[in-house]
Structure formats: structure tokens, C-alpha cells
N, C-alpha and C positions, 0 to 999 in steps of 0.2 A: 504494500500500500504506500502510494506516495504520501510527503509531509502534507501534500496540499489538502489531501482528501483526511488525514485523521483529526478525529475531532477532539476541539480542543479542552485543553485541563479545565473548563471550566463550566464545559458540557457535561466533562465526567462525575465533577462534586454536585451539579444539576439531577442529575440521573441516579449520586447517593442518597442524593436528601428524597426524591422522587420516590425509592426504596422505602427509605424511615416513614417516610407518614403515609404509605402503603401498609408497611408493616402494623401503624397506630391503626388504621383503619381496621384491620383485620383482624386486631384484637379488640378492637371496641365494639364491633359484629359478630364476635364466637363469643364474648359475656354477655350482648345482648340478646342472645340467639333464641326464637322463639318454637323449637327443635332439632330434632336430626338433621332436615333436611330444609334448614333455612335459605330461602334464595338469597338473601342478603349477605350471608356468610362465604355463599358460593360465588358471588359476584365480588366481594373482598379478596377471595380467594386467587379470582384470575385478576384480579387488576394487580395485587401482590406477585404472581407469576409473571407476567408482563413487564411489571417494574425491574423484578429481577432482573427477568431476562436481557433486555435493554441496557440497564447497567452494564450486564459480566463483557454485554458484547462493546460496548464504549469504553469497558475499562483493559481490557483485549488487543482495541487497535490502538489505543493513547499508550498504554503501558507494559504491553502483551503479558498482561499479568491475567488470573483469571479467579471469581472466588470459589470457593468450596463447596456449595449447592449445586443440586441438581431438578431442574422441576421435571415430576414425569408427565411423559405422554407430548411433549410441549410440540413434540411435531405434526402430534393427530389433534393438535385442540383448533376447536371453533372457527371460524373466522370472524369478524368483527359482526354485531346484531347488525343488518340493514332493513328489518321488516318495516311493519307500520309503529307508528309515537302509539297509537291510540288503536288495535286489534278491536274487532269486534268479534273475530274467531277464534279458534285454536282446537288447534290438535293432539292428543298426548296421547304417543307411540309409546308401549311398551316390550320389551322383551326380557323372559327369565327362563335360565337355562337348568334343568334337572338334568342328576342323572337316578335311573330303576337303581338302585340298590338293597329291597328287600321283596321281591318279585311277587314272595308267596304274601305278606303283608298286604301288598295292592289287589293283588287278584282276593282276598280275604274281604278286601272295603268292597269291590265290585259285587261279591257274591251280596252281599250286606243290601247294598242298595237294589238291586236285583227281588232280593225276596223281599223288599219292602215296598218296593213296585208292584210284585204279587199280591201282597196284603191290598194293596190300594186297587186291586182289578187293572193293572196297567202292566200286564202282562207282556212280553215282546219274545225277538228272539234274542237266545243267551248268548251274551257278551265278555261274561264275565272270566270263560273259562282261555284267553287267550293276554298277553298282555297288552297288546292295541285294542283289544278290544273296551278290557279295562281300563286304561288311561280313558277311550271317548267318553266311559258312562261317568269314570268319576270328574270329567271336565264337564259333563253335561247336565252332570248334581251339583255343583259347589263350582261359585264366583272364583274366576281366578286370585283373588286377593285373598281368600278363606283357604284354597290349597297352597297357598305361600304361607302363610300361619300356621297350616297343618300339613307340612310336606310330610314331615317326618311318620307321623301318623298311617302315610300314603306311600310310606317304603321309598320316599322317594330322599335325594340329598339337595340343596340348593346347588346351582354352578352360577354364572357371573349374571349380573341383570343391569341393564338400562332403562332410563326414562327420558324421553326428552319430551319437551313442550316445545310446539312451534306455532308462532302466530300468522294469522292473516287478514285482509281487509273486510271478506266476504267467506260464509258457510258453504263450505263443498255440495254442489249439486246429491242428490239422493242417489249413491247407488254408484258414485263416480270413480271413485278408489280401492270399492271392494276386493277385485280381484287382483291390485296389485298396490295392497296398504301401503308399506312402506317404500316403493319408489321412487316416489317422485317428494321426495324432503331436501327441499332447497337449505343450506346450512346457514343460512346467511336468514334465515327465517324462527331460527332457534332462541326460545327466550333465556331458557335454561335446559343443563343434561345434568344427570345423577347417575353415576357409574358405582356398581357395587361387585369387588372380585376380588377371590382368595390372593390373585397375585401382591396386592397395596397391604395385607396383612404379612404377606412373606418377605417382600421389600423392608418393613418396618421389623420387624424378626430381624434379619441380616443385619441393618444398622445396629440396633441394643444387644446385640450378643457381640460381647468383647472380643470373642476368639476371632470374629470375623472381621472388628476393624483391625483396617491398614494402619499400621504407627509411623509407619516412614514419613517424615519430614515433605519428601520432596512429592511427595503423590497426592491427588486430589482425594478426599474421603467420601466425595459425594452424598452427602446428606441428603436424606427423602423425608420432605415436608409431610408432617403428622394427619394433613389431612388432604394425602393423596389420592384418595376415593374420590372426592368429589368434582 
């Protein structure tokens, strides 16, 4: 990089302080936080990522120095909101991933709801005795949100899940998106995402076990911010 193009010392103390009251903001949003999954926190969150980010990279080409953080994901995240100031729709795509881990337990729920279909004269044909078959009846008794509370129940385990909320001007025509939900999710349309996956608990694992940090001086330690999930 030439001298003309690095930016100067006074961009870089611009881009630390930029950092600090990023940082202020994101702790004055995680004690304010009104739960889990507060969009305020997670909007602190990436503006604090962003801050970072911009920094290591100013402080990089001024001083080819670089700091000790690392944010994850930072090359899959978002791109800036550009929807509407004022939505009058929105959309909230979910996806959560199981895996079968107690086979005979699930086909047990199926048989359950099966004979209690019987009791109620709602007889059909038997589903129960296959495990696709049982995954349909127990999705087709119980809200996705009620077998996520009761996975385990259903022999099943959690794997990674997402949420995004995406805004729009106007309510999708009746019937417009069915066949191909999630396609057409412009990113740039995203008010907020929620990511939940064993990896952001293993990542955080590796940091706190001493055996696994690096002591050497000269090597980056990469630290993974506490609330990498979100």
C-alpha cells in the first residue's frame, strides 16, 4: 500500500474511540436487555462487530499491527438493512434442525397419538409403525414451537436453528411463495437473524480451557466474543 493511500494516525484513534462507545453501547443493551433474544442487544452487537472490524483493518494498514479479536462469521454476516423506515409486512422464516436419536421413543409418541385418534372415531391409515411416517403424525399433532420444547420427549436431539425476520412494503399475494418459501429472501430486506448452534458453545469451550490457549507472545489468541450466537 502506498503512503498516499494509508490512512492516517488520526483516523486510527477515530476508529478506537468508534470501538469504546460501541463497546459502552453494548453493555448498556445486554443490562438493559428485555431477554434472550433482544433485538437491541443484537443490533449492539453488530455495530460493536463493525467497529471492531474497521479498526483492526485501519490499525493494519497505519501500523501493520493487528488486535487480538476475532468476530465470527464476519464474512457470512448481513449486509447493511436497505428495506423500508416504516414495513407494513414481514416475514419470519424459520428453520430447526433435529437429528432421530431415540427411534423406538418417536414411533412410541406416534403409536400414542394414533390410538387416541381411535378413541376420537378418527381412524386412518397406520403411520405410526414407520419413522417418516411418525415424524408426519407427530408434526401434524403438535405446533412446531411445542416439538422444540419437547424434542427430547420425541426421541429427537436439537441441531443448529435460525430465525430471520424480513421486512416489506406490501403482504405477499395469497399462495405466492408457497412452493418455494425460502427463495426469494432478499438480504438486504433482513431486520434481524438469530442463529443458535453447538459450534458458538465449542468455540467458547476452546477459549476457557487453559490447555488450549496459545501463550506464545508472538501469536494472535483470537478471542471469540461471548455472544457469538447471535
Amino acid at each position: 500500500m502506498s503512503d498516499a493511500a494509508q490512512p492516517t494516525a488520526a483516523e486510527v484513534r477515530a476508529a478506537a474511540e468508534a470501538v469504546k462507545a460501541a463497546l459502552d453501547r453494548h453493555l448498556a443493551a445486554v443490562e438493559r436487555r428485555s431477554g434472550e433474544d433482544d433485538p437491541a442487544v443484537y443490533e449492539a452487537f453488530n455495530q460493536l462487530a463493525a467497529a471492531a472490524e474497521a479498526y483492526d483493518e485501519l490499525l493494519y494498514d497505519r501500523y501493520d499491527e493487528v488486535t487480538p479479536f476475532e468476530i465470527p462469521g464476519a464474512d457470512d454476516a448481513l449486509p447493511p438493512y436497505a428495506g423500508p423506515e416504516e414495513p407494513n409486512a414481514l416475514s419470519v422464516l424459520i428453520r430447526r434442525d433435529y437429528t432421530v436419536v431415540e427411534p423406538q421413543r418417536l414411533l412410541a409418541q406416534a403409536r400414542r397419538i394414533e390410538t387416541a385418534d381411535e378413541d376420537d372415531g378418527r381412524a386412518g391409515v397406520s403411520a405410526s409403525g414407520t419413522v417418516h411416517g411418525a415424524l408426519g403424525l407427530l408434526f401434524g399433532e403438535f405446533e412446531p414451537d411445542e416439538i422444540a420444547s419437547r424434542h427430547k420427549e420425541f426421541g429427537l436431539e436439537e441441531g443448529d436453528s435460525t430465525l430471520w425476520v424480513t421486512a416489506a412494503d406490501e403482504p405477499a399475494e395469497a399462495g405466492e411463495w408457497l412452493e418455494a418459501p425460502f427463495e426469494q429472501v432478499d438480504p438486504q430486506q433482513v431486520v434481524c437473524r438469530f442463529d443458535v448452534s453447538a459450534v458458538f458453545d465449542d468455540d467458547i469451550d476452546d477459549v476457557e480451557d487453559p490447555d488450549d490457549l496459545d501463550t506464545d507472545p508472538d501469536e494472535d489468541e483470537g478471542l471469540e466474543p461471548l455472544d457469538a450466537e447471535r
